[in-house]
N, C-alpha and C positions, 0 to 999 in steps of 0.2 A: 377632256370630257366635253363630248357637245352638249351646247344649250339650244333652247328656246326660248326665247326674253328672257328672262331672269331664273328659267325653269331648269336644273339639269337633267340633261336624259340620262338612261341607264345605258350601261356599256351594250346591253342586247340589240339596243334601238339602233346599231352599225353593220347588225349581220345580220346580211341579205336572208337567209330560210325562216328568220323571226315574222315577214312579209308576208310570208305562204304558210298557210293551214297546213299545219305536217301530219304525214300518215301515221305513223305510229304512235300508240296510246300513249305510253309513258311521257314520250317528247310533246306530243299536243296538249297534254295536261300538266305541264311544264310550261309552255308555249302562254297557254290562256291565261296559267293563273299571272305570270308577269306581263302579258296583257292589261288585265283586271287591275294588279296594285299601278299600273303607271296611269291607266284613264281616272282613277279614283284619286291619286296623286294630284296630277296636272288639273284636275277639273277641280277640286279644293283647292289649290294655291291661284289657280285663275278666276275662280267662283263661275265655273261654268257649271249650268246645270242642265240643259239641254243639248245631246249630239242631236243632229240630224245625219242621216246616212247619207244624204245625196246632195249634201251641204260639205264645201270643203272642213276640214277638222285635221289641224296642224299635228296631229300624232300619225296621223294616217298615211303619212306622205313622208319619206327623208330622201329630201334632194342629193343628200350628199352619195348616198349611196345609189339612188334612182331605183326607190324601190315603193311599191305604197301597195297598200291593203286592199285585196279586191274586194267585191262587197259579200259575198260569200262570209269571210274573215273577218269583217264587220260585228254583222251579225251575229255571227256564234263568240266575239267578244261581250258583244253588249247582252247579247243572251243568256252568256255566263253570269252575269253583273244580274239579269233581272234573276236570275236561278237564287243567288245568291241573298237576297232580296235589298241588293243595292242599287239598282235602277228599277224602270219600268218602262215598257211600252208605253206611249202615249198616245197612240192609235193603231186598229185594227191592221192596217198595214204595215206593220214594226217599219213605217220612214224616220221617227222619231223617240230619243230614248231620254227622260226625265233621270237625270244620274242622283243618287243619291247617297254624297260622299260621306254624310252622317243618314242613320236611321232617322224615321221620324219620332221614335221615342226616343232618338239622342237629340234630334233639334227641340223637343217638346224641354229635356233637361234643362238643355242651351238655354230656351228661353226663360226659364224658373229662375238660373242662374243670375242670367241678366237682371229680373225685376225685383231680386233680393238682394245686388249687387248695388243698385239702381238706387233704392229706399224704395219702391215703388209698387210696394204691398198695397191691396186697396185703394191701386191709383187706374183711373182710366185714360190706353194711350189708343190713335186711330191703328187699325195694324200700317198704315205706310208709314208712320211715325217709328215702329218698332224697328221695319227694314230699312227705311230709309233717314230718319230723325236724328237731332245731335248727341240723343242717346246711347244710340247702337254705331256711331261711329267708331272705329277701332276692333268692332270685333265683327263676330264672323255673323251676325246678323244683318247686319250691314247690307243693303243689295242683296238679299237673298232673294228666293224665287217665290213670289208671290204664290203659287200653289203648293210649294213643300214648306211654307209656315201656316197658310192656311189649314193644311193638313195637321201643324202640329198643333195649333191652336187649336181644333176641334179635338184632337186628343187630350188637350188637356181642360178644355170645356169637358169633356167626357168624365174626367176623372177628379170635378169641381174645384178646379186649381182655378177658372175665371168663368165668364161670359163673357159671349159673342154678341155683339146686338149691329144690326142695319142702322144705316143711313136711310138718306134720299138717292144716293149712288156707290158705286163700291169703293168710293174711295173713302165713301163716309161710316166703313164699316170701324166698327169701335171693338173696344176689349177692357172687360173689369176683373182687374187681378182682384183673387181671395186668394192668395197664400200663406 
């Protein structure tokens, strides 16, 4: 089985027509959907959270076989994924796609999880603290993407599980669990 660092690929990622957009329905929507499970795979176990299209992106390409993804095939992956509503466009020009290998109401869980795991009911942490702190070391908060916690934070600012309050800068932005 080929890897990628530590990643294994799937047996499809060997055969060359898997490369090429295929004409017929049934096989291209075979095609996409194991597209879809291996970008959402590979970007969870790397914590990748941003493709760029015109940025190399190691799924795109298998040298073994010298075949890679034109950008056509690109697209209609990651398009599939925003349909889906596991990525997004990040800008008007779809160059850039925000993967999101949990929902934001499953990263909003994630993080409930963590701050009851935590003791950390009625505690206030900065959010780099959350993503980045000795807190969140071990899990999957960890390094995560400054805009899909932001998002989940406001989701659950929404649904009065905390507040959000400013700094002097954004890194001074803060968070008061009510849970």
């Amino acid at each position: 089985m080929q890897k990628l660092g530590d990643f294994k690929l799937p047996p499809f990622f060997n055969y060359p027509p898997y490369f090429t957009l295929q004409p017929v329905r049934d096989t291209r929507e075979k095609q996409v959907q194991l597209w879809k499970d291996l970008i959402l795979n590979y970007c969870k176990i790397q914590k990748i959270f941003v493709i760029g299209l015109e940025e190399d992106f190691p799924l795109f390409t298998n040298p073994v076989i010298e075949r890679s993804l034109n950008h056509e095939a690109r697209v209609a992956f990651l398009s599939a994924l925003v349909s889906d509503g596991r990525a997004e466009w990040m800008d008007k020009g779809h160059r850039k796609c925000l993967i999101l290998w949990h929902r934001i109401q499953d990263w909003a869980d994630l993080i409930l999880s963590f701050v009851k795991e935590n003791g950390l009911e009625d505690s206030v942490m900065t959010v780099e603290e959350i993503r980045s702190g000795p807190e969140s070391r071990g899990t999957e908060l960890h390094g995560m993407d400054r805009t899909v916690l932001m998002r989940a934070l406001k989701l659950l600012e929404h649904k009065g599980k905390l507040a959000i309050f400013k700094g002097t800068s954004a890194d001074d932005e803060g968070v008061k669990f009510s849970v």
